[in-house]
C-alpha positions in Angstrom: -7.2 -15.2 -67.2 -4.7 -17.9 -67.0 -1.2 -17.3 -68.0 -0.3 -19.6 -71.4 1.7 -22.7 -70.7 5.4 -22.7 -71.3 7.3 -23.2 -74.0 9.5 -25.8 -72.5 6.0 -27.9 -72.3 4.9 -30.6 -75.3 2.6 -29.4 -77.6 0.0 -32.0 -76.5 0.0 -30.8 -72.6 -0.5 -27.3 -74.0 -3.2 -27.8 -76.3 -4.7 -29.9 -73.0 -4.1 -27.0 -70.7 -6.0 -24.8 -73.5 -8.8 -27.4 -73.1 -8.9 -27.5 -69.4 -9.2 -23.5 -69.5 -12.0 -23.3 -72.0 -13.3 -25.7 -70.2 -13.4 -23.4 -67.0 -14.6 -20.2 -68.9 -17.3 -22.3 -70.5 -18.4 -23.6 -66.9 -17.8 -19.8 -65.5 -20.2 -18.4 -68.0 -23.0 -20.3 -67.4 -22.9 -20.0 -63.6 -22.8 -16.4 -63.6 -25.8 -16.7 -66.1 -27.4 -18.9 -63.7 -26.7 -16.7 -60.8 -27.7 -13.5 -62.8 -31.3 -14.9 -63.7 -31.7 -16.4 -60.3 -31.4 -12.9 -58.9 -34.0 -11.4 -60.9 -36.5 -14.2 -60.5 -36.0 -14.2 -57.1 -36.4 -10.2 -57.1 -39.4 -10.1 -59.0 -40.6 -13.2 -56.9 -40.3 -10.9 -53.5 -42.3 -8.1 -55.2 -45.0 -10.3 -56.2 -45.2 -11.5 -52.7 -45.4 -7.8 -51.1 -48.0 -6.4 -53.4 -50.8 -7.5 -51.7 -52.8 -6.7 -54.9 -51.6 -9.6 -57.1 -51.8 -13.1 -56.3 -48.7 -15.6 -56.5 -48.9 -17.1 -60.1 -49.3 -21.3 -60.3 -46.0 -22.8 -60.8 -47.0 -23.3 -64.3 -47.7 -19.9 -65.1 -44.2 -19.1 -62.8 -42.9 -21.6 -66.0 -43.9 -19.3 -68.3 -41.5 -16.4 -67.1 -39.0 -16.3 -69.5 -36.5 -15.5 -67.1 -37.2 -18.9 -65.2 -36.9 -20.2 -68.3 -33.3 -19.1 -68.8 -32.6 -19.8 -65.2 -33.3 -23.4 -66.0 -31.4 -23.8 -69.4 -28.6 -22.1 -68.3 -28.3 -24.3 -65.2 -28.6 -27.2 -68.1 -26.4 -26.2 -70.3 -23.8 -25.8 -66.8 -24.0 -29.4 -66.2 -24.5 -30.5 -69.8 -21.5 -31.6 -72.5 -20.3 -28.6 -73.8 -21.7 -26.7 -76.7 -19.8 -23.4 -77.3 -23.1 -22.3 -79.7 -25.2 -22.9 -76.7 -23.1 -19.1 -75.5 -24.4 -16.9 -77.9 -27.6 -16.1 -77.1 -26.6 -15.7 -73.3 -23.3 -13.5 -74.2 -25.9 -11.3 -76.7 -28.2 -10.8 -74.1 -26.0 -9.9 -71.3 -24.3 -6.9 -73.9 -27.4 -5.6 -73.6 -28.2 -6.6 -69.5 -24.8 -4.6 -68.8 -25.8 -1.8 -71.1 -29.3 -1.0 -69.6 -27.6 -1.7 -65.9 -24.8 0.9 -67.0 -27.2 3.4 -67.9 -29.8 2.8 -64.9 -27.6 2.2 -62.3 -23.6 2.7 -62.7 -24.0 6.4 -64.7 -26.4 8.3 -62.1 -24.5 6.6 -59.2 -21.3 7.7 -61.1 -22.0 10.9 -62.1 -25.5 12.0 -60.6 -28.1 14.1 -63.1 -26.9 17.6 -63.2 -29.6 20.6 -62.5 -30.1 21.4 -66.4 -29.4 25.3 -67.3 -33.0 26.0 -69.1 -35.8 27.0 -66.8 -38.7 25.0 -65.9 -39.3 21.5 -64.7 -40.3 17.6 -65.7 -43.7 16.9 -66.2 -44.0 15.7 -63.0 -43.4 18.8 -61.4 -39.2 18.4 -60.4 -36.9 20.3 -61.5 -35.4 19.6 -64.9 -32.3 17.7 -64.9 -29.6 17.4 -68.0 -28.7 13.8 -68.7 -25.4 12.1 -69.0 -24.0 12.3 -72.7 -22.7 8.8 -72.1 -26.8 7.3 -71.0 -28.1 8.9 -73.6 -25.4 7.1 -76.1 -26.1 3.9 -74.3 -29.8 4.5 -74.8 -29.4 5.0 -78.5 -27.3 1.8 -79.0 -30.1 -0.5 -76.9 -32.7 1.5 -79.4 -31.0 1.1 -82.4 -29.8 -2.9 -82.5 -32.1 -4.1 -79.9 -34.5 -5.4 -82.4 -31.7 -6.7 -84.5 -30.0 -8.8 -81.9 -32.9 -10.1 -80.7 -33.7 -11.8 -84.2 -29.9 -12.6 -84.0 -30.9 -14.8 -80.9 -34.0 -16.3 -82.4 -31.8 -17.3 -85.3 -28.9 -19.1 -82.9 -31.2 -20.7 -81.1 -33.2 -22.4 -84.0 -29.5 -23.0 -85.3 -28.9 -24.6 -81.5 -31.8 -27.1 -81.8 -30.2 -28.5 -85.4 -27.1 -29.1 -83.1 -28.5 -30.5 -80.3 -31.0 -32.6 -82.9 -27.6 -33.8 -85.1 -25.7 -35.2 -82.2 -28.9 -37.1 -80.9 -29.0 -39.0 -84.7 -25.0 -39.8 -84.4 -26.4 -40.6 -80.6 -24.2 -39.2 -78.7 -24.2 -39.8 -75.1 -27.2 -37.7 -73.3 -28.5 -35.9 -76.1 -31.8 -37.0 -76.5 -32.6 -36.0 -72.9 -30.6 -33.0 -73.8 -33.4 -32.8 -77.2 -36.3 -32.9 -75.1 -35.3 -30.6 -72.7 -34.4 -27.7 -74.7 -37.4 -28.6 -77.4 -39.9 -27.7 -74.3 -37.8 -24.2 -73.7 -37.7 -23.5 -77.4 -41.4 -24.1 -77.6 -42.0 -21.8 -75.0 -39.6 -19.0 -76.7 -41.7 -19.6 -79.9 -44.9 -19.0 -77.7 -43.3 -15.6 -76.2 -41.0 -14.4 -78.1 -42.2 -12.5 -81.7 -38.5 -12.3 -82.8 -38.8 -16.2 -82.6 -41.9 -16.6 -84.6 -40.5 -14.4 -87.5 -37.4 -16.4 -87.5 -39.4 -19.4 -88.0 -42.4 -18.0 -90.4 -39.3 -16.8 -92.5 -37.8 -20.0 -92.1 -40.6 -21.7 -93.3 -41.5 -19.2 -96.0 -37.8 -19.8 -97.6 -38.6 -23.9 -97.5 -42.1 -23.2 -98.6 -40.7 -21.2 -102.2 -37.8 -24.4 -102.5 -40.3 -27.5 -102.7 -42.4 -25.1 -104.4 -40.1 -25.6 -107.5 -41.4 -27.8 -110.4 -38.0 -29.3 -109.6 -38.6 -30.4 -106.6 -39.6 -34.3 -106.2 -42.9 -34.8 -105.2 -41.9 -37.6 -102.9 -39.7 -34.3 -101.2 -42.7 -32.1 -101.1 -44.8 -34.8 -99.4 -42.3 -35.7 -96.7 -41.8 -31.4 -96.0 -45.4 -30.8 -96.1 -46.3 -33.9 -94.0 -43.1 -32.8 -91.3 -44.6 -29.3 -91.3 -48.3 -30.9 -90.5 -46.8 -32.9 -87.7 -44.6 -29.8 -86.0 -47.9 -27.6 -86.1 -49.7 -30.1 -84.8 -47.3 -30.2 -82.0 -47.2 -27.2 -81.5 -51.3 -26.2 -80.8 -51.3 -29.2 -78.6 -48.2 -27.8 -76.3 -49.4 -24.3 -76.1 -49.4 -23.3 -72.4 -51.5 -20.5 -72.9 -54.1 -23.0 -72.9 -53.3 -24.1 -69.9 -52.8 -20.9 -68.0 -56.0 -19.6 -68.8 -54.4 -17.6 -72.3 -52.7 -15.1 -70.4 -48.6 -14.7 -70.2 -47.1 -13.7 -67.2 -45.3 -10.5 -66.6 -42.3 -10.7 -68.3 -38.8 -8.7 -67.8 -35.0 -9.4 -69.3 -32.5 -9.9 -66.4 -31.0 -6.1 -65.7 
């Protein structure tokens, strides 16, 4: 990390050497996201290509991986104006990327499995081992707020798409390109991702109960009804299942 700037300096070249250092971490993030997801598509690209009993995918069902996906936005959101929000769901998922790594990879390269003390062997006919205290903690804080962060996600990124969709009404420079792109990746999350859809069925479902109130105006109920029409609408005719004959590729978070 930077050192802070002197004292000695104005308070308005400080506060623009702040800037110019968020700037860098914000930048730094997203490129070691982008390099992080590149790996494992790239990885899991390789192993398709030496099993010789599956076939390489179409590139619209390679679209479909949700780590291409992530690849793409987070090389988007590298070369796009910043928006810190846009970090959230990236810095939530790599808690978890580095946890499962830790446990996978660092811990038994660390500290290998330890021939465990009770007699008898694994199901698959080795020798028992005794695990590492510290994987099996890891594994029970994956299993116990896994679920919870990834409806933490689903929530930022519907949160994401009101930003992105309130600077393109103020029309701020790029953000209706910036709209469009990231409406087609959160279409595709909303596809995959279950955590997603509850966010939104809930979403709805809280909407639903509010114009349902006899105070509601009816001109109000028509419009949210008629917007809700419209999105679903939308939504069956962009479904690439269709279009990938109604099967999702193999999927697999970045390790």
């Amino acid at each position: 990390m930077a050192p802070p700037p002197p004292a000695s300096m104005p308070l308005t070249q400080r506060l623009m050497h702040l800037a110019q250092t968020l700037q860098f971490s914000y930048r730094t993030a997203f490129l070691a996201a982008a390099a992080t997801y590149g790996i494992v598509v790239y990885k899991a690209y390789r192993a398709r290509a030496r099993s010789s009993s599956r076939q390489q995918g179409s590139p619209l069902a390679l679209a479909g991986d949700e780590n291409v996906q992530y690849l793409a936005m987070a090389l988007v959101w590298l070369f796009s104006k910043q928006i810190p929000l846009a970090l959230l769901p990236f810095a939530v998922y790599s808690i978890f990327h580095i946890a499962t790594y830790t446990r996978a990879n660092l811990i038994p390269t660390i500290q290998p499995a330890q021939p465990s003390t009770t007699t008898g062997s694994s199901p698959g006919g080795r020798p028992a081992t005794k695990s590492s205290p510290l994987a099996d903690t890891i594994g029970r804080f994956v299993k116990q707020y896994y679920d919870a962060s990834m409806t933490l996600v689903a929530g930022l990124e519907i949160l994401l798409w009101f930003r992105i969709l309130f600077s393109a009404i103020i029309f701020t420079k790029g953000s209706w390109i910036l709209l469009a792109v990231y409406t087609v990746f959160f279409r595709a999350r909303f596809s995959q991702s279950s955590f997603v859809q509850g966010a939104i069925n809930q979403g709805t479902a809280r909407v639903d109960a509010l114009v349902a109130n006899q105070s509601t105006p009816p001109a109000a109920r028509q419009t949210w009804h008629t917007i809700k029409g419209l999105v679903r609408q939308a939504a069956d005719a962009t479904d690439i299942n269709r279009y990938i004959g109604g099967q999702q590729p193999g999927m697999k978070k970045a390790q």
